[in-house]
Residue frames as a rotation matrix with the C-alpha (Angstrom) as fourth column:
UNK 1
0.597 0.742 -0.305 94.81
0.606 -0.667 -0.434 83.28
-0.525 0.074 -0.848 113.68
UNK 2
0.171 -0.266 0.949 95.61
0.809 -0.512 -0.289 85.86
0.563 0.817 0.127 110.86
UNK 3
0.364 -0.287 -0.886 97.53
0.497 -0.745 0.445 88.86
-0.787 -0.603 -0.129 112.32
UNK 4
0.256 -0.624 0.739 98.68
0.828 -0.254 -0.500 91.54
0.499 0.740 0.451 109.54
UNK 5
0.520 -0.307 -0.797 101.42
0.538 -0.607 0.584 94.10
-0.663 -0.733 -0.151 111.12
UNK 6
0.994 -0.086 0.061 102.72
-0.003 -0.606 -0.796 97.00
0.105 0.791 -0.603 109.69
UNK 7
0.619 -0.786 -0.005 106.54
0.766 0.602 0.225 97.13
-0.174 -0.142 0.974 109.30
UNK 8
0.993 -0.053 -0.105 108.98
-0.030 -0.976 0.215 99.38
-0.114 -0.211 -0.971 109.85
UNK 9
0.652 -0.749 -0.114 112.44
-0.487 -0.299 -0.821 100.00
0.581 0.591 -0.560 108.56
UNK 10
-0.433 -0.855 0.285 113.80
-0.798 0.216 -0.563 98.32
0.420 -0.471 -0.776 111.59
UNK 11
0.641 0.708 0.296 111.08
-0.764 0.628 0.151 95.54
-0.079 -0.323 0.943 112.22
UNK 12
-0.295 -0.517 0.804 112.61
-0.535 0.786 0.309 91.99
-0.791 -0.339 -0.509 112.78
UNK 13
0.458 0.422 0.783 110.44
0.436 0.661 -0.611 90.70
-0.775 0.621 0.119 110.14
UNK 14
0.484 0.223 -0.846 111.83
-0.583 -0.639 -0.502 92.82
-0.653 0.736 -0.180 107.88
UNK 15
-0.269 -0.962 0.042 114.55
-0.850 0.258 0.459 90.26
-0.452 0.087 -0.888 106.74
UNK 16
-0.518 0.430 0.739 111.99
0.135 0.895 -0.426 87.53
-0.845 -0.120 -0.522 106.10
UNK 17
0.566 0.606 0.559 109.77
0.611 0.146 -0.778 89.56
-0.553 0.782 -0.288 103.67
UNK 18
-0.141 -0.664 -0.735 113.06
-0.932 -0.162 0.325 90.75
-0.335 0.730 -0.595 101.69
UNK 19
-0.704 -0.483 0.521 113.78
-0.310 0.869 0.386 87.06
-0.639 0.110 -0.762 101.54
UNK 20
0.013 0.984 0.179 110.09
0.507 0.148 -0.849 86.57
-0.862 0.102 -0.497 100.35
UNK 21
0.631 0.518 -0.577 109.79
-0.071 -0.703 -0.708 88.97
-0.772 0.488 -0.407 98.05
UNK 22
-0.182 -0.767 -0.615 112.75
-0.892 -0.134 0.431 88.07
-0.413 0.628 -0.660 96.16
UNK 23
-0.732 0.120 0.671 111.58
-0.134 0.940 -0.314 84.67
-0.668 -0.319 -0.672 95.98
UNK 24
-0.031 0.968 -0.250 108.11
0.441 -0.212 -0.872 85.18
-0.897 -0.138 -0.420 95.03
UNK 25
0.844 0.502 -0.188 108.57
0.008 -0.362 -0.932 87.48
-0.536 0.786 -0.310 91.70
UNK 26
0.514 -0.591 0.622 110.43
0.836 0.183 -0.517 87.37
0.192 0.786 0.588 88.64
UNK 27
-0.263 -0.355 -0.897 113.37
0.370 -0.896 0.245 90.18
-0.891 -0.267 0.367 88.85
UNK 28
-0.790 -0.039 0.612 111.78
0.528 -0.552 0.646 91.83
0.312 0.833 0.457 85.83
UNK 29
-0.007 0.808 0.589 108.91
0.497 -0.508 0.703 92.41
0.868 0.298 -0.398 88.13
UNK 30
-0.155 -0.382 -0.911 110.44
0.977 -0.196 -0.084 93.32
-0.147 -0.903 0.404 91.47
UNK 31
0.854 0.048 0.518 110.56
0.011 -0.997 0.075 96.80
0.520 -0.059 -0.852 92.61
UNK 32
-0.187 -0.982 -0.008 114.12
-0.217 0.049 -0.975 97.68
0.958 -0.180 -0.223 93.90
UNK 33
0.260 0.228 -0.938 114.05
0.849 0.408 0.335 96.62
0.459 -0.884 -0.088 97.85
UNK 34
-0.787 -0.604 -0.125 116.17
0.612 -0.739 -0.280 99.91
0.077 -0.297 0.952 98.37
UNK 35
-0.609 0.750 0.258 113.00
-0.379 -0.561 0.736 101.88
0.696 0.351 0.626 96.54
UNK 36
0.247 0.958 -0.145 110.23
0.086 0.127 0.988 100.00
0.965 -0.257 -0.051 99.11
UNK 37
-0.029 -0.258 -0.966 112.35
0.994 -0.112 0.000 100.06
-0.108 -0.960 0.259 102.37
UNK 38
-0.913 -0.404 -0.055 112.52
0.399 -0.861 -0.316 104.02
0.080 -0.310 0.947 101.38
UNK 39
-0.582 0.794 0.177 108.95
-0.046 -0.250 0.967 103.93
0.812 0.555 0.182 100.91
UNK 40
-0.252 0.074 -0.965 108.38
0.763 0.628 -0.151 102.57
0.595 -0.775 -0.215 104.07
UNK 41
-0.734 -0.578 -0.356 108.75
0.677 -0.666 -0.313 105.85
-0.057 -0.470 0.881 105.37
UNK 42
-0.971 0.184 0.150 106.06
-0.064 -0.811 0.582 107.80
0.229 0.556 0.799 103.56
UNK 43
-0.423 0.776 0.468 102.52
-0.408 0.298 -0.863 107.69
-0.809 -0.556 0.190 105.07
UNK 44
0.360 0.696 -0.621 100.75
-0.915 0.134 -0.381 106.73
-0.182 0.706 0.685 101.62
UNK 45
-0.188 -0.552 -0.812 103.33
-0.454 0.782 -0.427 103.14
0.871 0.289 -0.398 101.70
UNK 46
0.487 0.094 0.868 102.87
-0.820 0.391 0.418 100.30
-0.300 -0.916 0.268 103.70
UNK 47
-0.253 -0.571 -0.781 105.14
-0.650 0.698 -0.300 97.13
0.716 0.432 -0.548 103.89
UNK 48
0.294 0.829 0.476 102.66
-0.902 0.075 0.426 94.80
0.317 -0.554 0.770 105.57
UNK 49
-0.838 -0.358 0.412 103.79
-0.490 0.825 -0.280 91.17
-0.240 -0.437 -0.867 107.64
UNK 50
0.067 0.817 -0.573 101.08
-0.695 0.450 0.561 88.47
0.716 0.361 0.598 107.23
UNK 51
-0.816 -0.577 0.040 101.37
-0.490 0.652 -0.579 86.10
0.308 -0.492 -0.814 110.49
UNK 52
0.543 0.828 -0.143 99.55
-0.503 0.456 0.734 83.15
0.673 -0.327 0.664 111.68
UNK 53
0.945 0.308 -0.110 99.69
-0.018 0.384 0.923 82.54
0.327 -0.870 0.369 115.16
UNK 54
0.652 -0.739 0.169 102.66
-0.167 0.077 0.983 84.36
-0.740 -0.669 -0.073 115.26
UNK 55
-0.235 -0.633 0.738 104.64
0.400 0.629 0.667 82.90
-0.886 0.452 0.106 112.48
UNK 56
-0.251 -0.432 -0.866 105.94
-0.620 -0.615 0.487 84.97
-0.743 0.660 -0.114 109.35
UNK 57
-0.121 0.268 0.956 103.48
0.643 0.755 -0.130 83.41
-0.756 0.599 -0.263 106.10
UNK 58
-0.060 0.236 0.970 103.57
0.996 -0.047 0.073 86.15
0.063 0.971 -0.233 104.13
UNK 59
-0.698 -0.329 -0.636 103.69
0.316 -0.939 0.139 90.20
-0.643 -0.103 0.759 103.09
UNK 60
0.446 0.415 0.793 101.45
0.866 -0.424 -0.265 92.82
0.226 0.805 -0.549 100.90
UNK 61
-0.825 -0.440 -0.354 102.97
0.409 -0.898 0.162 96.10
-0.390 -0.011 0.921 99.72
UNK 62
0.138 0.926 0.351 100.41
0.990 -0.127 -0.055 98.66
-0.006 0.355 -0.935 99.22
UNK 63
-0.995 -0.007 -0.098 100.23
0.026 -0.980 -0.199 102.63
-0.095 -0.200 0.975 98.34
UNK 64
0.097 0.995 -0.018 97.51
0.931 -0.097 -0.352 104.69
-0.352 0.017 -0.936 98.51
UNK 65
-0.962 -0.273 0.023 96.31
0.266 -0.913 0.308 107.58
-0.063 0.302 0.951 96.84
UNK 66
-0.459 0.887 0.050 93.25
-0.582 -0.343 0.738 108.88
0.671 0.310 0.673 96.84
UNK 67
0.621 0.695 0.363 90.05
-0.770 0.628 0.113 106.49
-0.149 -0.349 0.925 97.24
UNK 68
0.643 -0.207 -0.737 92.74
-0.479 0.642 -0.599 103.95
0.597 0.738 0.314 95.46
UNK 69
0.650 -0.309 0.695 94.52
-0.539 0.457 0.707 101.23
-0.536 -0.834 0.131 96.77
């Protein structure tokens, strides 16, 4: 079963979707990791886990503003 947890600056997963994310996109399209772990912080940022049944398959970063996502 799909399980999506938010993450926090000290989350265990957090190490997994660094690893992920670096992976995953060219470094021309990367946002700095410094810049989204500080983002973490800000109510309008989320740095989201993706688990099934438990088990680290994936991440979504998302802001919000407005109605937008």
């Amino acid at each position: 079963m799909l399980e999506l947890r938010g993450m926090s600056p000290s989350d265990p997963l957090l190490s997994d979707a660094d690893a992920l994310y670096m992976s995953a996109f060219p470094e021309i399209e990367r946002i700095p990791l410094d810049s989204i772990h500080k983002g973490m912080t800000l109510s309008d940022v989320d740095y989201t886990a993706i688990l099934d049944d438990g088990r680290f398959v994936g991440l979504a970063y998302t802001m919000t503003t407005g109605s937008l996502i």
